[in-house]
Each structure stands twice: as structure tokens, then as C-alpha cells.
N, C-alpha and C positions, 0 to 999 in steps of 0.2 A: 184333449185327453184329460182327461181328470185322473188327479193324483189323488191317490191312498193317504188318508190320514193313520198316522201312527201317532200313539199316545206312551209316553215312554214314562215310566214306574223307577221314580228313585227314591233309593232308602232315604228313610231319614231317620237320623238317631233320635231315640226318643229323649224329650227334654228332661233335664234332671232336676227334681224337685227341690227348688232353693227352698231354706228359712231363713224367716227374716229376724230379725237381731234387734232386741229392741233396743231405740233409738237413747243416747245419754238424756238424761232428764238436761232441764237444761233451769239455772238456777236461774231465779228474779232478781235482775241484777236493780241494785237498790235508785232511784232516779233523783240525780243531784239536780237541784236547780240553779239553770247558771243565768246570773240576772244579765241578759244582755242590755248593754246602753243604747241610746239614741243611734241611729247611720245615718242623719244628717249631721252635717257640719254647726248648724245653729242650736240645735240640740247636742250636740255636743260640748259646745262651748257655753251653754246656761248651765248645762248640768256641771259639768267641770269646774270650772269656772267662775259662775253665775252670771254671766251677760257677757257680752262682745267688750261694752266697756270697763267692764272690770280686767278684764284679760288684754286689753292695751295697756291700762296703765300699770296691771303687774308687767307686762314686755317692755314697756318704754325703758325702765333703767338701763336694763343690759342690751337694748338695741340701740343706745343716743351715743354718738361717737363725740368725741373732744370739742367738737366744733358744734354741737346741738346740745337744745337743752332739751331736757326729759322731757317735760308738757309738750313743749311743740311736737314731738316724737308720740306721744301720746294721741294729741288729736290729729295727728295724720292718721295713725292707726285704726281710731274711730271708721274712716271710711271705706278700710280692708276689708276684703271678704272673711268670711268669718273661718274658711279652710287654710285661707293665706295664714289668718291670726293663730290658726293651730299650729299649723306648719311651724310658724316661726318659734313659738313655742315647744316643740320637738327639738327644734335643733338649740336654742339655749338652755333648754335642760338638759342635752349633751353635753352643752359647752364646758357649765357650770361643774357636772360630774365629773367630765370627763379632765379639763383644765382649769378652773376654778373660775376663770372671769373675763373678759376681752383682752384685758393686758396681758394676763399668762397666755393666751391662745395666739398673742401678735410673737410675747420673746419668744415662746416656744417654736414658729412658724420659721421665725427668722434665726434661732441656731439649727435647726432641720434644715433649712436652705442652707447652711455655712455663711449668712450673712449678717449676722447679730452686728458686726461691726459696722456694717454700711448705716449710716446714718438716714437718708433717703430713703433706702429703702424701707425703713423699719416707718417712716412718717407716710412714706405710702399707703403701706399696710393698716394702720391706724385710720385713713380717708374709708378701708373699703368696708361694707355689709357682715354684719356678722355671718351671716348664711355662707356669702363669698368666702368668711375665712375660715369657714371651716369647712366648704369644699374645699378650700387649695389643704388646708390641712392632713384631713383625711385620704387626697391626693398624694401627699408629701411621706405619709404613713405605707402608704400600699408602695409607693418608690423605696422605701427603705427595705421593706421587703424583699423586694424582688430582686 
């Protein structure tokens, strides 16, 4: 059997005629230049810096603990990568801002602990990395906090 096609007729509203809205000007925003640095770490450190070893033996002082001497500390450095030697450089310009030197960042460490009195301890503290002391520091900060 064949079926009957039926064609079925629906209104449609007719469409209503939008205008269009001209669009806000749009102002030329002025184009600052922003001089990006080096994103290598070796280029970072000439340009900052001026060389790898320039930027050791500005790090040796404030990285040589009691028991080192600066030069030796220096040319250890020498053979650091050059992202380590920034790195370390971040965090002793923390140190420096933040506490003024290794010795205030050791007393400060050890009256935050409640042990400025322990002897020991505080020569401990003195043995380790400055990096070291100022994670346990920054450690010791977010504890007081909480």
C-alpha cells in the first residue's frame, strides 16, 4: 500500500527586523615596552651579575659558615650550575632583607623554636646551609601561624 504524503503548513512568525548598534570605538591602548631578560639561567646570571664568577664570590660571604673560609666557598661555587647559583642568590637576598645575616636568622630560629638557651642546639644550627636555614625558618613561621 502506499501511503499518502501530507505536507503540513506551519506559521511562522515573521522575523523582526533587528538594528544594529554601533559597536563602542575601541581606544588605541598606548603599547609599553617591557624589556624582557634572558630565560636562560646563564644569561641570566651575565646579565645580572656579570658572570657565574662574579656571582660566587658575591655569594661566598653569606654562604661560608664558621668553619669555612670564603674563597674556598667561592671556588666551590665556581662549579655550580648557574640556576643553583641564582637560586642561592634568592634566598640570601631574603635572608639579608628579611633578617639581616646568618647569625640573626640562627638566634632568631632558635628563640622561635624556644631553644635560644640550648647550647647545642644553637652550634648545630650554625653546621647547617643557609638554604637549610631558612627552610626550617620559614617552616617555623607558617607554625607560628597556625
Amino acid at each position: 500500500m502506499a501511503s499518502k504524503k501530507t505536507t503540513s503548513k506551519k506559521k511562522v512568525a515573521p522575523k523582526a527586523k533587528t538594528t544594529k548598534k554601533a559597536a563602542p570605538k575601541k581606544v588605541a591602548k598606548e603599547k609599553v615596552e617591557v624589556k624582557a631578560g634572558p630565560r636562560h639561567p646563564m644569561g641570566r646570571a651575565k646579565e645580572l651579575h656579570g658572570g657565574k664568577e662574579a656571582l660566587a664570590k658575591a655569594l661566598a660571604p653569606m654562604l661560608a659558615t664558621d668553619a669555612e673560609d670564603s674563597d674556598v666557598v667561592a671556588s666551590r661555587l665556581k662549579t655550580a650550575s648557574n640556576q643553583q647559583l641564582l637560586r642561592l642568590q634568592r634566598v640570601s637576598e631574603a635572608v639579608k632583607q628579611k633578617w639581616g645575616g646568618r647569625d640573626a636568622l640562627i638566634t632568631a630560629l632558635a628563640t622561635a623554636e624556644k631553644k635560644s638557651g640550648d647550647k647545642d642546639y644553637v652550634t648545630k644550627l650554625g653546621t647547617f646551609s643557609l638554604p637549610k636555614l631558612f627552610d626550617l625558618a620559614t617552616q617555623a613561621e607558617r607554625r607560628a601561624r597556625a
